[in-house]
TIMARKOL-999283 format. One line per 5 residues: for each residue x, y, z of N, C-alpha, C, O. Coordinates in pm, whole numbers, always signed. Layout:
N
X/Y/Z/X/Y/Z/X/Y/Z/X/Y/Z | ...
This chain:
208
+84/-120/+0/+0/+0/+0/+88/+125/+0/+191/+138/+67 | +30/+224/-91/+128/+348/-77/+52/+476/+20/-14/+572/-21 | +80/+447/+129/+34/+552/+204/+92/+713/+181/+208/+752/+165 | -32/+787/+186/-14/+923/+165/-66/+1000/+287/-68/+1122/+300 | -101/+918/+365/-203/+1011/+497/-215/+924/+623/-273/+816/+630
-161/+978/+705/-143/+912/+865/-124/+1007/+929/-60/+1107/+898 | -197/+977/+1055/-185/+1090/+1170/-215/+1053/+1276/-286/+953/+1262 | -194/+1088/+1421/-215/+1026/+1507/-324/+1087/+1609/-309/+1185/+1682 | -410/+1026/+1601/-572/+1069/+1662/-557/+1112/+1825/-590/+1221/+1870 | -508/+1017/+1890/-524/+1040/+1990/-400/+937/+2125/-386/+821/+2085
-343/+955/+2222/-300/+863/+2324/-368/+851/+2445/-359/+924/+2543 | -431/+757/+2430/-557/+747/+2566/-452/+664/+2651/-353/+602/+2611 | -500/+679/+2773/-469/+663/+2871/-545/+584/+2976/-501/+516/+3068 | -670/+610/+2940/-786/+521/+2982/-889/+489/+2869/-892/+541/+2758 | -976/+386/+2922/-1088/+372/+2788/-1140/+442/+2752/-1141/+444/+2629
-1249/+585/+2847/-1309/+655/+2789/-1231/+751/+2717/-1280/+864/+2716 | -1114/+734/+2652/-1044/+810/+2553/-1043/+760/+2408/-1041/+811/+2296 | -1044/+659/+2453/-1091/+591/+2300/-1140/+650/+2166/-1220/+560/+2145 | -1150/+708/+2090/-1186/+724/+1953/-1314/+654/+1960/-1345/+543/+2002 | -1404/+783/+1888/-1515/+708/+1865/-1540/+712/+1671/-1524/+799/+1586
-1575/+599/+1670/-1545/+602/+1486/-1586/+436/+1436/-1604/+358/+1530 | -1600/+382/+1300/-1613/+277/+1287/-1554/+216/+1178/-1608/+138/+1100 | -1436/+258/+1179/-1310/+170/+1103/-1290/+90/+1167/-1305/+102/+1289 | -1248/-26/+1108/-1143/-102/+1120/-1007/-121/+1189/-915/-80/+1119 | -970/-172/+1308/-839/-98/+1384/-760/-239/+1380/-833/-337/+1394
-651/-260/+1366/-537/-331/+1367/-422/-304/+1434/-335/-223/+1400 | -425/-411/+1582/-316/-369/+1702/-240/-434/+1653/-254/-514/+1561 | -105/-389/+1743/+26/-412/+1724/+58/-493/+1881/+85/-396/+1951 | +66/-580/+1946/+121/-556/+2050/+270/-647/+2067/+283/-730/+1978 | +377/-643/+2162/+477/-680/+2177/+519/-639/+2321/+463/-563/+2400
+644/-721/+2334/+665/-672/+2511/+728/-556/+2459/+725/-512/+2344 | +803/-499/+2585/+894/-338/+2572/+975/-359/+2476/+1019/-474/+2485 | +1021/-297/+2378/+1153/-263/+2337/+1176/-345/+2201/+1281/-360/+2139 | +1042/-396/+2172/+1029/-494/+2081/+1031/-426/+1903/+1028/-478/+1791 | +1038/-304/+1949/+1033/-229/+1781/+904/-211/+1730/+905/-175/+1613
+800/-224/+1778/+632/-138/+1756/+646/-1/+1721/+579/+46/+1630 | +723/+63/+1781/+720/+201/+1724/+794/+208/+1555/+738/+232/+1447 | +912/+182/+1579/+999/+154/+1409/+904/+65/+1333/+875/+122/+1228 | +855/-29/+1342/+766/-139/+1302/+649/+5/+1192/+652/+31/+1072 | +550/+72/+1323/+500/+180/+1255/+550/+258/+1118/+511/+259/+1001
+644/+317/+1184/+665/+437/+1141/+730/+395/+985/+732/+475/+892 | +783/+252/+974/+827/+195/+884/+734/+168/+737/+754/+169/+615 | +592/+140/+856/+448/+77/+743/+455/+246/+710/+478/+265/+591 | +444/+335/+765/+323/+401/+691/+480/+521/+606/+437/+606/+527 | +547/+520/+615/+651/+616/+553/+682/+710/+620/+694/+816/+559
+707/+710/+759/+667/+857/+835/+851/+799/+983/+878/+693/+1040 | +899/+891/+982/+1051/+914/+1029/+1004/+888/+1151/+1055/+791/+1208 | +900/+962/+1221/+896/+998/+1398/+747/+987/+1387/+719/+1074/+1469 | +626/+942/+1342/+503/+973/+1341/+467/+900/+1492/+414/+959/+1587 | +516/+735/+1489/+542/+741/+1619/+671/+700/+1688/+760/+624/+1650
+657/+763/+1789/+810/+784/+1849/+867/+659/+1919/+794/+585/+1984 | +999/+636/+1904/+1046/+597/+1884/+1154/+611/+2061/+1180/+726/+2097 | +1186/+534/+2120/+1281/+522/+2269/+1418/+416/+2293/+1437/+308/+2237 | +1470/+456/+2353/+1570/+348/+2379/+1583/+295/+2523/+1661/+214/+2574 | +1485/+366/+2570/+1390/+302/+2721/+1284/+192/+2751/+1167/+228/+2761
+1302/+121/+2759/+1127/+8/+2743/+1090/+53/+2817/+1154/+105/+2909 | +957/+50/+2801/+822/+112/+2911/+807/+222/+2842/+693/+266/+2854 | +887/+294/+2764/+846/+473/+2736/+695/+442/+2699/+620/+521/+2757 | +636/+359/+2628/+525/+398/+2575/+390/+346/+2701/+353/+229/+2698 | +334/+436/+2795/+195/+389/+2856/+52/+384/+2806/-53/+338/+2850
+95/+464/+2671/-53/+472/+2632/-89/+383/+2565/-11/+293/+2536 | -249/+384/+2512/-293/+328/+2354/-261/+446/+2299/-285/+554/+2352 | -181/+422/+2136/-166/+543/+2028/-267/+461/+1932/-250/+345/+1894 | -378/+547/+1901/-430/+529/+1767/-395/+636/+1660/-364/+751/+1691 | -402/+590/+1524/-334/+622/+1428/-400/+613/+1299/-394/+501/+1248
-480/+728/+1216/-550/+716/+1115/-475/+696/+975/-396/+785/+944 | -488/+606/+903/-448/+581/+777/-546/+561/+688/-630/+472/+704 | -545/+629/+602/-585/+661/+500/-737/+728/+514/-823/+736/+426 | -745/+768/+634/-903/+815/+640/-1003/+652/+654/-1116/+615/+687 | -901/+607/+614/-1008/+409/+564/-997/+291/+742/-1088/+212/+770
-890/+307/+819/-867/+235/+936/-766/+295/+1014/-707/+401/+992 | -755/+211/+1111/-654/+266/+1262/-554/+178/+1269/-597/+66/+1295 | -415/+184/+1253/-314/+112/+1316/-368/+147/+1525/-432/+241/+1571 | -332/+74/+1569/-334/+98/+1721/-205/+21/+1767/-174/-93/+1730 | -125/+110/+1866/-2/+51/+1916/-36/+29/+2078/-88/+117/+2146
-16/-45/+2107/-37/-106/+2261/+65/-99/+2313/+171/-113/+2252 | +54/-73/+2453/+190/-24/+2536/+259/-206/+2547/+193/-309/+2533 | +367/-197/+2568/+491/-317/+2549/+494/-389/+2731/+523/-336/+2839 | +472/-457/+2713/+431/-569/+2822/+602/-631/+2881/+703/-662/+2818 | +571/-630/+3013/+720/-759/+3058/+789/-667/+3068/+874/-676/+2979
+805/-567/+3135/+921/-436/+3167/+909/-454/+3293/+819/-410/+3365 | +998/-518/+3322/+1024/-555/+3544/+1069/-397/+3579/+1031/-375/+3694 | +1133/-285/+3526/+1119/-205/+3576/+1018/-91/+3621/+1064/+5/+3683 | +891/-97/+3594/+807/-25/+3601/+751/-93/+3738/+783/-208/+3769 | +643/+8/+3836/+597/-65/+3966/+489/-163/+3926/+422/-191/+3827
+500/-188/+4009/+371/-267/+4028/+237/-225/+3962/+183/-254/+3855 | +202/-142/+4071/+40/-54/+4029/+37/+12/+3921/-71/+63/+3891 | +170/+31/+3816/+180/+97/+3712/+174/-32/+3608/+77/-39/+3532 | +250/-107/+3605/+204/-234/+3556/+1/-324/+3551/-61/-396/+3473 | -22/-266/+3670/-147/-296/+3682/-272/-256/+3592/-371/-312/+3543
-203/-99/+3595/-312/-18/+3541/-242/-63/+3395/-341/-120/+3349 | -147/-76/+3297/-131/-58/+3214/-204/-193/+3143/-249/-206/+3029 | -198/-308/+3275/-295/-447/+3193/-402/-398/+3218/-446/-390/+3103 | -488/-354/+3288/-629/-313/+3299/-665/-241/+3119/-737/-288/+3031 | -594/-136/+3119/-586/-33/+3015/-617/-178/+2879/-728/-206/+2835
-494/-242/+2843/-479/-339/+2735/-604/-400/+2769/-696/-358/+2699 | -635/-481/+2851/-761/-564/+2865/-888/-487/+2839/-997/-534/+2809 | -862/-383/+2852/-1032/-321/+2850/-1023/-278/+2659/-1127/-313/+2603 | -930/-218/+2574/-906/-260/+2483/-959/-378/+2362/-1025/-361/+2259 | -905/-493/+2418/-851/-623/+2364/-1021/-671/+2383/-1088/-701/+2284
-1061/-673/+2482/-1222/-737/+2499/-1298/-688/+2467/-1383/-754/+2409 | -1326/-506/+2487/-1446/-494/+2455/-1441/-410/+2309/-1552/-373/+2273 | -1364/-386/+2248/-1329/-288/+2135/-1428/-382/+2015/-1417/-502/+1992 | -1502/-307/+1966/-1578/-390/+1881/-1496/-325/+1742/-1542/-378/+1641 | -1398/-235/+1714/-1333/-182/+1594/-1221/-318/+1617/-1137/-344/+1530
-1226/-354/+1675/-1077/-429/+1664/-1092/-566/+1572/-1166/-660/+1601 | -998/-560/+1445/-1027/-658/+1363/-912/-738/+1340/-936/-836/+1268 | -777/-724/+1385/-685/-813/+1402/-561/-791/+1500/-561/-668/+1504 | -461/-830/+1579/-397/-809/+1663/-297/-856/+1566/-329/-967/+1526 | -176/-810/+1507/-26/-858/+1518/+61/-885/+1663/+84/-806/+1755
+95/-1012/+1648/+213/-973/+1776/+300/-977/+1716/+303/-1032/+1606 | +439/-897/+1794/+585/-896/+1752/+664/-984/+1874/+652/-1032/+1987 | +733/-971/+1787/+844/-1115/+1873/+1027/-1033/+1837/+1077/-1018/+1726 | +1061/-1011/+1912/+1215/-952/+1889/+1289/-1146/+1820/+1278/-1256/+1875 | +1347/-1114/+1706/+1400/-1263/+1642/+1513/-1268/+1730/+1503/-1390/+1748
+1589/-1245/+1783/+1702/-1234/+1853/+1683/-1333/+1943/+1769/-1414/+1978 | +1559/-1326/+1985/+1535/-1382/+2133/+1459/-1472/+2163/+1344/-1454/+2126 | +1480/-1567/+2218/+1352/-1681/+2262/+1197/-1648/+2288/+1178/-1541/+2344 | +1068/-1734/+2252/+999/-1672/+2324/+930/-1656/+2473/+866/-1754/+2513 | +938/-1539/+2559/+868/-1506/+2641/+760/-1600/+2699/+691/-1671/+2626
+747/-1600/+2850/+648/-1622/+2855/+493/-1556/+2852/+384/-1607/+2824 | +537/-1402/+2899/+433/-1326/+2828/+406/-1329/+2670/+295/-1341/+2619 | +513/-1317/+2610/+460/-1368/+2464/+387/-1482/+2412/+314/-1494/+2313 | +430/-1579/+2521/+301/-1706/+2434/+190/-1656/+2496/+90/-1665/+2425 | +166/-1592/+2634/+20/-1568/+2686/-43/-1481/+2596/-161/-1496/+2567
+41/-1371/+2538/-53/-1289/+2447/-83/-1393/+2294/-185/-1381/+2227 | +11/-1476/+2267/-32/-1564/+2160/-150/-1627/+2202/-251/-1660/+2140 | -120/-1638/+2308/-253/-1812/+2360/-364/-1732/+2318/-435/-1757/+2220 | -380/-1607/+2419/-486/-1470/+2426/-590/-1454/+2261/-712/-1460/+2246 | -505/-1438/+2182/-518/-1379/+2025/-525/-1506/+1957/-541/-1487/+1836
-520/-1634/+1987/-559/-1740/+1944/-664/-1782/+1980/-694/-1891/+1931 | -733/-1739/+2049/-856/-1783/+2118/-928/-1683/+2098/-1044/-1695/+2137 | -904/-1602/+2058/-1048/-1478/+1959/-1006/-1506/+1794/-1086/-1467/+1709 | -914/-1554/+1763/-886/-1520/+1613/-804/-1675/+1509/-692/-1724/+1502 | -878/-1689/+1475/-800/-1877/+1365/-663/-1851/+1352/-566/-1926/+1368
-673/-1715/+1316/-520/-1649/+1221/-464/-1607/+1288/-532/-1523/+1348 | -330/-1612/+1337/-278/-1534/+1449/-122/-1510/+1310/-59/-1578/+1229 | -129/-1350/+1371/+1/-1266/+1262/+116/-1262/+1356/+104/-1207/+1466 | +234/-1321/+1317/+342/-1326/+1427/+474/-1212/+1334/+532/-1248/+1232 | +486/-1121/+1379/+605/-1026/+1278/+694/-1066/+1416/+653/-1064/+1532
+869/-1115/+1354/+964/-1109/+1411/+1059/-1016/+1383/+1114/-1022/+1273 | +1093/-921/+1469/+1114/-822/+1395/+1312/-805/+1419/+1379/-905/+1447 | +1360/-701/+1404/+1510/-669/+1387/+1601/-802/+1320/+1691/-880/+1354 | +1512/-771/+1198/+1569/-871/+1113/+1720/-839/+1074/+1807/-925/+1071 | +1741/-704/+1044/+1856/-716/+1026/+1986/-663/+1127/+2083/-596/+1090
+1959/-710/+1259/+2046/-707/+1397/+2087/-864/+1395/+2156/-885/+1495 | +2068/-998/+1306/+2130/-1114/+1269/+2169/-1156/+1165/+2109/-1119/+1065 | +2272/-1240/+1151/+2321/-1319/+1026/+2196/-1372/+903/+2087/-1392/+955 | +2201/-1387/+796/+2114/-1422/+701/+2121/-1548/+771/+2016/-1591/+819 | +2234/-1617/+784/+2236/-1763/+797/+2191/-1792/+882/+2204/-1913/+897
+2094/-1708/+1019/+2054/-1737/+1156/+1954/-1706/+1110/+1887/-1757/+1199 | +1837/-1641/+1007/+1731/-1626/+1013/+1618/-1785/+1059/+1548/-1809/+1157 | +1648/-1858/+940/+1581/-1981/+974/+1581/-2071/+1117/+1482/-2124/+1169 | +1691/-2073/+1156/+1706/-2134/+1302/+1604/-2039/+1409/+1530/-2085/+1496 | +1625/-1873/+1371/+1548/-1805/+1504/+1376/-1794/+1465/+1290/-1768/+1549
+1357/-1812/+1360/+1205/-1843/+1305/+1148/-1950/+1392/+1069/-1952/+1486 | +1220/-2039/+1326/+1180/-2242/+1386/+1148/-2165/+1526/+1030/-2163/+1559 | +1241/-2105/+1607/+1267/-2122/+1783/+1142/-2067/+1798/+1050/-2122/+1858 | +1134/-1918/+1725/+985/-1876/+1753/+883/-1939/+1743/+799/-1935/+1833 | +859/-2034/+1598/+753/-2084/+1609/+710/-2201/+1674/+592/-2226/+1698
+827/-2288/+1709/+852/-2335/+1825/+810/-2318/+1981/+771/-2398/+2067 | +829/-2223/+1979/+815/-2160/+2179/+670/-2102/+2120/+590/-2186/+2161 | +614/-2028/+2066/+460/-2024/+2021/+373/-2156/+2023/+290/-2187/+2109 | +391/-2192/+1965/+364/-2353/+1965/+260/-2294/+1788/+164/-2370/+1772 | +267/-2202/+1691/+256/-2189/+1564/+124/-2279/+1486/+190/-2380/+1460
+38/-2299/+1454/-50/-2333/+1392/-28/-2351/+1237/+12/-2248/+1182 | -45/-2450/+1163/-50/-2419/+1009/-128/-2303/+983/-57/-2231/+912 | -249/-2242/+1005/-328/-2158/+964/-262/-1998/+994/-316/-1898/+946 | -140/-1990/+1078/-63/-1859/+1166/+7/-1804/+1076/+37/-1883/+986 | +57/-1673/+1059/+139/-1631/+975/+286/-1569/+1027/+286/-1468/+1098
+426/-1640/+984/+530/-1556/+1072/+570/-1496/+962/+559/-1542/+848 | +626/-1373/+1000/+695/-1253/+918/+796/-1213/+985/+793/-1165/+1099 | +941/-1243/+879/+1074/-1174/+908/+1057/-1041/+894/+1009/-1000/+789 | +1093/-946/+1000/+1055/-819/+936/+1182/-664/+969/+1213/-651/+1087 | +1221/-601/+907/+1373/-521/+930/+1296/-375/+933/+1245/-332/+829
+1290/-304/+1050/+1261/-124/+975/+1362/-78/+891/+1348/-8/+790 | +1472/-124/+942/+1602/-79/+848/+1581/-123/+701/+1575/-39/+610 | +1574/-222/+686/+1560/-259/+531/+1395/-218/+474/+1386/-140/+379 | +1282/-271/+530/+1238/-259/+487/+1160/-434/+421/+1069/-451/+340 | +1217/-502/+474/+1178/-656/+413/+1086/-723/+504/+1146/-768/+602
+986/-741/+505/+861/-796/+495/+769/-659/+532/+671/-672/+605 | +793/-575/+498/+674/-506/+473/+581/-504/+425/+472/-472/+473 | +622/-557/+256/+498/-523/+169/+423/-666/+213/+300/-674/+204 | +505/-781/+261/+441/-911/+322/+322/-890/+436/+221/-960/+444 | +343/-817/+492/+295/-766/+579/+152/-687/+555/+42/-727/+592
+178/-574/+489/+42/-509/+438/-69/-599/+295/-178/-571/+245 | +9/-686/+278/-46/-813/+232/-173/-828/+301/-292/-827/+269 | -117/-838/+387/-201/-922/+494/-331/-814/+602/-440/-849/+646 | -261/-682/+615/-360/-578/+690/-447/-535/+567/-557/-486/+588 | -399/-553/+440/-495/-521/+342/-634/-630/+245/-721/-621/+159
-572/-720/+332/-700/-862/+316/-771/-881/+393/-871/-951/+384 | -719/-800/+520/-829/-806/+624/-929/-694/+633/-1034/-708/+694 | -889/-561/+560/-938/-475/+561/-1062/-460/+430/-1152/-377/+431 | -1040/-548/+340/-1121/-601/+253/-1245/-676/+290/-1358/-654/+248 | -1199/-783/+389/-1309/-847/+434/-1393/-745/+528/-1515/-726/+522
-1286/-676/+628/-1419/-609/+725/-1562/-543/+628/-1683/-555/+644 | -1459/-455/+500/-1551/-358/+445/-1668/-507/+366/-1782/-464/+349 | -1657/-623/+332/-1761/-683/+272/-1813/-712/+382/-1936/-700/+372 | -1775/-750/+503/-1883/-786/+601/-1996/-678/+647/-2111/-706/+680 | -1917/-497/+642/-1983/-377/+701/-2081/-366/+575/-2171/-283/+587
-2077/-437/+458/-2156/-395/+350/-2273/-499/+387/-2385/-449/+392 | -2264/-611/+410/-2395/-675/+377/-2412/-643/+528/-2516/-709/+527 | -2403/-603/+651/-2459/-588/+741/-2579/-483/+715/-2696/-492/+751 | -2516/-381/+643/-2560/-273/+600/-2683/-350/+542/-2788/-340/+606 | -2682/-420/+436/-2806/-400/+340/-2915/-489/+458/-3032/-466/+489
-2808/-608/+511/-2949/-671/+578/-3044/-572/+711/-3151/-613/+757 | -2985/-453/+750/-3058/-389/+867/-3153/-312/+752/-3273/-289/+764 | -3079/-283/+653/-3186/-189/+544/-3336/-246/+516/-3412/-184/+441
């Protein structure tokens, strides 16, 4: 997709901040430091649209994010940061959970997986999580190019491995630096965004 228009709506902090609207929204989530922000700013062509840290935890909010006037990227704050407190941790799963359950815009979750690294056990819980609302679960592994070509395949397997991966799941090598599985990628946010609009159409005619 050649994006010409992104902007960022709003950073709620709680639910009643939420955007009210009826696009289509497609989360991002990952633990801290996992590259969600570069991941962004990579899809839509935009340097700093969202920002970008070398702190995990910087991000507490939900960022929603209008593209193309047509749907919402949504970035979810990064999970598994032992440095943040407790009650700040608390509120930030409350925040995601109230999100993730009751958001009726929400039409697919990506998770990211840093390839570098084994997976998490918060990462399979958010897999388990997004497998149990959705057949298809989108796995982007991202800082593709922080390893050897010749290590890609071995750190895939591990991921899909420690996921425990489904035939029906999709994994994506993915680099902000390069730029390689991107267009793989919007492949995929743009088949889903197809279906929502045929499903919002015949809903349409049958209330008519």
């Amino acid at each position: 997709m050649n994006v010409t228009k992104a902007e960022m709506i709003i950073t709620a902090g709680m639910t009643s901040q939420f955007p009210k609207h009826e696009m289509p929204e497609i989360a991002f989530a990952g633990k801290s430091n996992v590259g969600k922000s570069s991941l962004l700013n990579a899809m839509l062509n935009r340097r700093a649209l969202a920002r970008t840290s070398s702190q995990p935890g910087k991000t507490q909010t939900i960022n929603f994010y209008s593209v193309q006037d047509t749907f919402m990227f949504v970035d979810l704050p990064g999970y598994g940061y032992a440095k943040v407190s407790k009650s700040e941790r608390e509120r930030w799963g409350k925040l995601i959970e109230g999100y993730l359950e009751k958001r009726e815009q929400l039409q697919k979750i990506i998770l990211l997986i840093d390839i570098r690294h084994e997976v998490g056990k918060n990462d399979k819980m958010m897999y388990d999580w997004i497998k149990h609302y959705h057949d298809e679960v989108v796995v982007v592994a991202t800082k593709l190019d922080k390893i050897k070509r010749s290590q890609v395949q071995k750190q895939l397997s591990v991921i899909r491995k420690g996921l425990g991966l489904s035939g029906s799941d999709k994994l994506i090598a993915f680099s902000s630096e390069t730029k390689q599985g991107k267009e793989e990628l919007w492949q995929i946010i743009e088949q889903c965004n197809v279906a929502c609009n045929a499903i919002e159409e015949v809903a349409h005619e049958v209330n008519e």
